[in-house]
N, C-alpha and C positions, 0 to 999 in steps of 0.2 A: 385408514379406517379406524374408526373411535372406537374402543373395546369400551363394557361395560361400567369401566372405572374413570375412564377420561371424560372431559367436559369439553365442548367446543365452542370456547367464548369467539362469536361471530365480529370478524374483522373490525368492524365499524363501531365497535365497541370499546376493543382494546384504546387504553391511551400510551403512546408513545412514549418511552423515557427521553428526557430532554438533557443535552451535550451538560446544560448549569447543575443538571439533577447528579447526571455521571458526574462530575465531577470531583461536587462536594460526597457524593457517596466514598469514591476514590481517596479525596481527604482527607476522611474519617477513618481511614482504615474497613469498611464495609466490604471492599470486595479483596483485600491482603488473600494470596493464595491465589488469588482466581483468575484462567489466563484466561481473559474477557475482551474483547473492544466492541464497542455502540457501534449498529448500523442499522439504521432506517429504525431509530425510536427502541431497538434489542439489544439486549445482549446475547453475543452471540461466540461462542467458543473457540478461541486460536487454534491451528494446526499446532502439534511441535515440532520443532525442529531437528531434520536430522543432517550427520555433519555434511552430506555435499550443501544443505539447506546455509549451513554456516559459512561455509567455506567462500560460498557465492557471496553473501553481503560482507563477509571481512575484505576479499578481495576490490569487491566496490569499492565500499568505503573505503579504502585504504587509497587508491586509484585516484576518487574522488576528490578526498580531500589533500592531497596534495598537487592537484591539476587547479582546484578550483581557490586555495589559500583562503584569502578574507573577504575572496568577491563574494562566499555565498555560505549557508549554513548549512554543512550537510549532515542530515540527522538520521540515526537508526534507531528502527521499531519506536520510533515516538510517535504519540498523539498530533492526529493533524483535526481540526475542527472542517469538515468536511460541511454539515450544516446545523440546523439547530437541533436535528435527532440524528448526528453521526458523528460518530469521533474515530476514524480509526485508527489504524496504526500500522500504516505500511512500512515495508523492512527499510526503506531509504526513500529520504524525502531530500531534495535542494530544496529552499527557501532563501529569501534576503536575509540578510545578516540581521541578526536583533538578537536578545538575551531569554524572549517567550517565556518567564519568569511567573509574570501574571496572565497571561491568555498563551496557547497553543495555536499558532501559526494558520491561519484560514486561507492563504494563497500559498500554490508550490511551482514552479518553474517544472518539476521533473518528481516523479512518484515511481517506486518501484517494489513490484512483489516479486518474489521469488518463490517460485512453484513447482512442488511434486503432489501431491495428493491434493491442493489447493487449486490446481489451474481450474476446474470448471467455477468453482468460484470468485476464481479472481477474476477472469473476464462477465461472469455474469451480473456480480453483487457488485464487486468492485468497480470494476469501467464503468458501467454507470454513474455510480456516486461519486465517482473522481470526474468522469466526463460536466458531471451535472455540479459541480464543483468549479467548473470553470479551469481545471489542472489541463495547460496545453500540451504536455504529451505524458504517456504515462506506459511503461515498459514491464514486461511479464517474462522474467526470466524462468525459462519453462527445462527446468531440471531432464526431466526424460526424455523432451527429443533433443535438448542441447541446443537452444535456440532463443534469442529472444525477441518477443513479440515489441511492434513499437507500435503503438498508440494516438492518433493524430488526430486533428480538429473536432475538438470536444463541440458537443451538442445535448440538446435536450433530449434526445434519443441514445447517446451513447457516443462511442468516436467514428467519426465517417472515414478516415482510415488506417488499417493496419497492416504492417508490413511484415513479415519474419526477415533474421538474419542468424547468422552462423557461421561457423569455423573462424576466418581469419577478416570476416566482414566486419566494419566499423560504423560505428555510431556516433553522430556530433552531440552534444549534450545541450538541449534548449537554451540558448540565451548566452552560449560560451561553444562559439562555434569553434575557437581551439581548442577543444576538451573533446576528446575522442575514447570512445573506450569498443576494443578488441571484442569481440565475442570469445575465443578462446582464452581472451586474459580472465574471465569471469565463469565461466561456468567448467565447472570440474570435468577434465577428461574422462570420457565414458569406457566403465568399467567391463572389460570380456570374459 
């Protein structure tokens, strides 16, 4: 509800910030300080991170990229261009190898957030825009029940399906069917 001092510029109104706007804002130093990433035309304010939040993508990554060597690039909390009003920044992305120098990576093999406070948004904001993105699976390592959600057949509507897994159940990794990673090897032992 609008109190007296707010204004409600009606949707249809607003114009979208665009991935090339973020950018060059980005390059100028305009947003230094500000833990930001673009989605759906916003900006929109990262969760922080606390250490099980850490602990889950160093383990990843760690996993990762010695499973997957120079078949594939695997990137934390980078920019993925998502579409032309989203850029976000999931905690680990695979992509093809390349140096993404001048453009940030538009296709991913594998996406992944890691969630405590974050999970209603990562499935709502997120799986969409990663689904509508074309990313064929996308994974929701969900801090509190100790679980991660797996993500499958992206569509226009979102992913058509999701499965959970846990404790000592295993996950093949999109496109590197010998790459397997443990549930328990990632997600931090739950604390009594």
């Amino acid at each position: 509800m609008a109190t007296s001092h707010e204004v409600i510029v009606p949707a249809e109104k607003v114009r979208p910030l665009r991935r090339a706007e973020y950018d060059r804002l980005v390059g100028l130093g305009m947003l230094r300080g500000e833990n930001v990433e673009l989605l759906y035309g916003r900006l929109v304010r990262m969760s922080p991170q606390g250490e099980a939040h850490v602990f889950s993508v160093t383990r990843l990554n760690k996993l990762l990229v010695r499973a997957l060597g120079d078949r594939a690039e695997v990137r934390v909390q980078a920019p993925f261009g998502a579409s032309d009003v989203s850029e976000p920044e999931p905690d680990l992305a695979i992509v093809s190898p390349g140096d993404y120098l001048n453009e940030h990576p538009s296709r991913a093999l594998l996406l992944v957030e890691v969630a405590d406070s974050s999970l209603q948004d990562d499935r709502r904001i997120k799986g969409p825009l990663y689904a509508a993105a074309g990313v064929p699976e996308y994974w929701i390592v969900d801090l509190t029940a100790g679980t991660v959600e797996v993500h499958r057949d992206p569509g226009a509507d979102g992913y058509a399906t999701i499965t959970h897994h846990a404790g000592n159940a295993v996950i093949a990794v999109p496109g590197f069917e010998d790459v397997v990673v443990r549930v328990s090897d990632i997600v931090p032992p739950q604390r009594v």
